[in-house]
C-alpha positions as CSV (number, residue, x, y, z in Angstrom):
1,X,-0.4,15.9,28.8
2,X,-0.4,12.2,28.4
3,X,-3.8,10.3,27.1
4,X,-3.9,7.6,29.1
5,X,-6.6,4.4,28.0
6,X,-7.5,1.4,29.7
7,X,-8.5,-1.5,27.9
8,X,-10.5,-3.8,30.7
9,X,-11.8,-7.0,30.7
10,X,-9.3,-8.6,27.8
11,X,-9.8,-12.6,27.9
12,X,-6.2,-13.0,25.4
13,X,-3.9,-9.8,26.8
14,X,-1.7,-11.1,24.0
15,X,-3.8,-11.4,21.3
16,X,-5.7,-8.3,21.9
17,X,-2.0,-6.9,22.2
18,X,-1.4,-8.1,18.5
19,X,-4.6,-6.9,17.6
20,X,-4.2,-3.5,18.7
21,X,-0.9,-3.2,17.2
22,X,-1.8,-4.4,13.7
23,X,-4.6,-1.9,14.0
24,X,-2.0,0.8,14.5
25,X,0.7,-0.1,12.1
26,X,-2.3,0.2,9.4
27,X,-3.1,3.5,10.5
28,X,0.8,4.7,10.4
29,X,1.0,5.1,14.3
30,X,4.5,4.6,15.8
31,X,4.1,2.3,19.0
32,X,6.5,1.6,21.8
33,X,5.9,-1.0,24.5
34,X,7.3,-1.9,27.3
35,X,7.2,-4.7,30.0
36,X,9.5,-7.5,31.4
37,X,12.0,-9.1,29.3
38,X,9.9,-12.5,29.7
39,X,6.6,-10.5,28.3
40,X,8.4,-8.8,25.4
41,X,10.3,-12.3,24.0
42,X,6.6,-13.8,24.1
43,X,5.2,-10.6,22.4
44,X,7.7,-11.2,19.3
45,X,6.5,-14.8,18.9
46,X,3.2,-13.8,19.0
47,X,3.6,-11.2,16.5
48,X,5.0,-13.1,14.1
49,X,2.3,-16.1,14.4
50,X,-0.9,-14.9,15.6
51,X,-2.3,-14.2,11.7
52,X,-1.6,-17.1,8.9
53,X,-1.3,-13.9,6.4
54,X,0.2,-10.7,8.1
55,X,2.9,-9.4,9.8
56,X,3.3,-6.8,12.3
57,X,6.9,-4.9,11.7
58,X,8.2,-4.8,15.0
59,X,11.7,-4.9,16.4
60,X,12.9,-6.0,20.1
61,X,15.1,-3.9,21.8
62,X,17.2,-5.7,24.7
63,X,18.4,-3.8,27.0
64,X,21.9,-1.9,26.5
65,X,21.5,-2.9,22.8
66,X,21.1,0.1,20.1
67,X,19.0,-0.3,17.9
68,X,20.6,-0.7,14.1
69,X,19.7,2.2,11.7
70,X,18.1,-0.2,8.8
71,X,15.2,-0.6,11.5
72,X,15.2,2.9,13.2
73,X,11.7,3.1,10.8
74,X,10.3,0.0,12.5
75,X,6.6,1.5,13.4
76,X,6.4,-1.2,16.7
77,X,9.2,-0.9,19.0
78,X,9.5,-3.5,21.9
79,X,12.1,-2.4,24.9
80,X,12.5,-3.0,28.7
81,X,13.3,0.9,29.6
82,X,12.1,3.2,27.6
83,X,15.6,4.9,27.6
84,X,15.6,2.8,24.1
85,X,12.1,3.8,22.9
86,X,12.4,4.8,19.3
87,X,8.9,6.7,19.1
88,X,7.1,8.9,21.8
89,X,3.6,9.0,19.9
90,X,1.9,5.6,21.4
91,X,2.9,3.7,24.1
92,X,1.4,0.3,25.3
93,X,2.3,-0.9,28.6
94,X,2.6,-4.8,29.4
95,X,4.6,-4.5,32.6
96,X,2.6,-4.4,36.4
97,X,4.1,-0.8,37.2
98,X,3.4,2.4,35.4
99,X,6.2,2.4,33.4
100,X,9.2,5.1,33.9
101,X,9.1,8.1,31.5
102,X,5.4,7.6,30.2
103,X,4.7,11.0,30.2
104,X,6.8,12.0,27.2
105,X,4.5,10.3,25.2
106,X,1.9,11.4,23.5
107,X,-0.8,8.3,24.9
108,X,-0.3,5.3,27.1
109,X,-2.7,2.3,26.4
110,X,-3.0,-0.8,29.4
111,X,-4.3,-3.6,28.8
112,X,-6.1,-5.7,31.8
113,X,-7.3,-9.3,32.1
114,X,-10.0,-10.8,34.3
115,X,-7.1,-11.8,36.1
116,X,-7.5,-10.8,39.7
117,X,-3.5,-10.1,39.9
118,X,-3.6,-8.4,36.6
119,X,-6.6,-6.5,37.9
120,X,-5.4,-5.6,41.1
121,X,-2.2,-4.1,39.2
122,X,-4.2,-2.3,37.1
123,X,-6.3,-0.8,39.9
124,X,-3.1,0.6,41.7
125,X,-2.0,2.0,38.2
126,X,-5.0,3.5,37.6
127,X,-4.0,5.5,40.9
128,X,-0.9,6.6,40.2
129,X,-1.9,8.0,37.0
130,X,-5.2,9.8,38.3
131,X,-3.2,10.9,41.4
132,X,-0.7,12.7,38.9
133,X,-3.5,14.7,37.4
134,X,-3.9,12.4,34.1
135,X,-8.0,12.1,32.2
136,X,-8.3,8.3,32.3
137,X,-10.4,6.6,29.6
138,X,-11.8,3.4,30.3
139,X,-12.9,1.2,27.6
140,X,-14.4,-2.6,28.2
141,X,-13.7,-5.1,25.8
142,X,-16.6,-6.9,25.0
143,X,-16.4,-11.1,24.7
């Protein structure tokens, strides 16, 4: 069954996004993440400016594209539907719904604001996951 996380309290969702994936990419995990088409295209810029010195390898799926096979090893995979998702190990949700065919992977991360929309998505979320059966961990993100 699914892991499913939620990271609370995030002042930067997008820089704590970065964050999270450059910690992953260094510890060889294979991420997929999904949100709107708006949220993904400001993802990529991020990832490729938020640190003077590194780079997070990533690739942006749009949808209906297929994904070329000189990147198929690409350990961060951004896509709308996750009919295009390369990996099924970790998968980190930007959109407001629980996002289509989470359950094949292997965890699902959400990350919240101390935006009252943002919260309030996350709270009904939080439901549909717990009223499917899945252990929910919380985790509050300090400053």
């Amino acid at each position: 069954m699914t892991r499913v996380s939620f990271h609370f309290n995030v002042p930067h969702r997008l820089g704590y996004a970065c964050r999270l994936l450059r910690k992953a990419t260094r510890q060889n995990a294979r991420v997929t993440v999904t949100g709107t088409a708006a949220a993904l295209s400001e993802l990529d810029r991020a990832l490729w400016t938020f640190e003077a010195t590194e780079f997070v390898p990533h690739v942006m799926v749009r949808h209906g594209e297929a994904i070329p096979e000189r990147q198929r090893d690409t350990p961060v995979c951004l896509v709308e539907s996750l009919a295009g998702a390369l990996h099924h190990d970790v998968l980190l949700n930007l959109g407001a719904e629980p996002p289509a065919g989470f359950e094949s992977f292997e965890r699902l991360v959400e990350i919240v604001s101390t935006d009252d929309g943002d919260r309030a998505a996350a709270r009904a979320r939080w439901k549909h996951y717990a009223s499917r059966g899945y252990q929910i961990e919380k985790h509050e993100v300090e400053g």
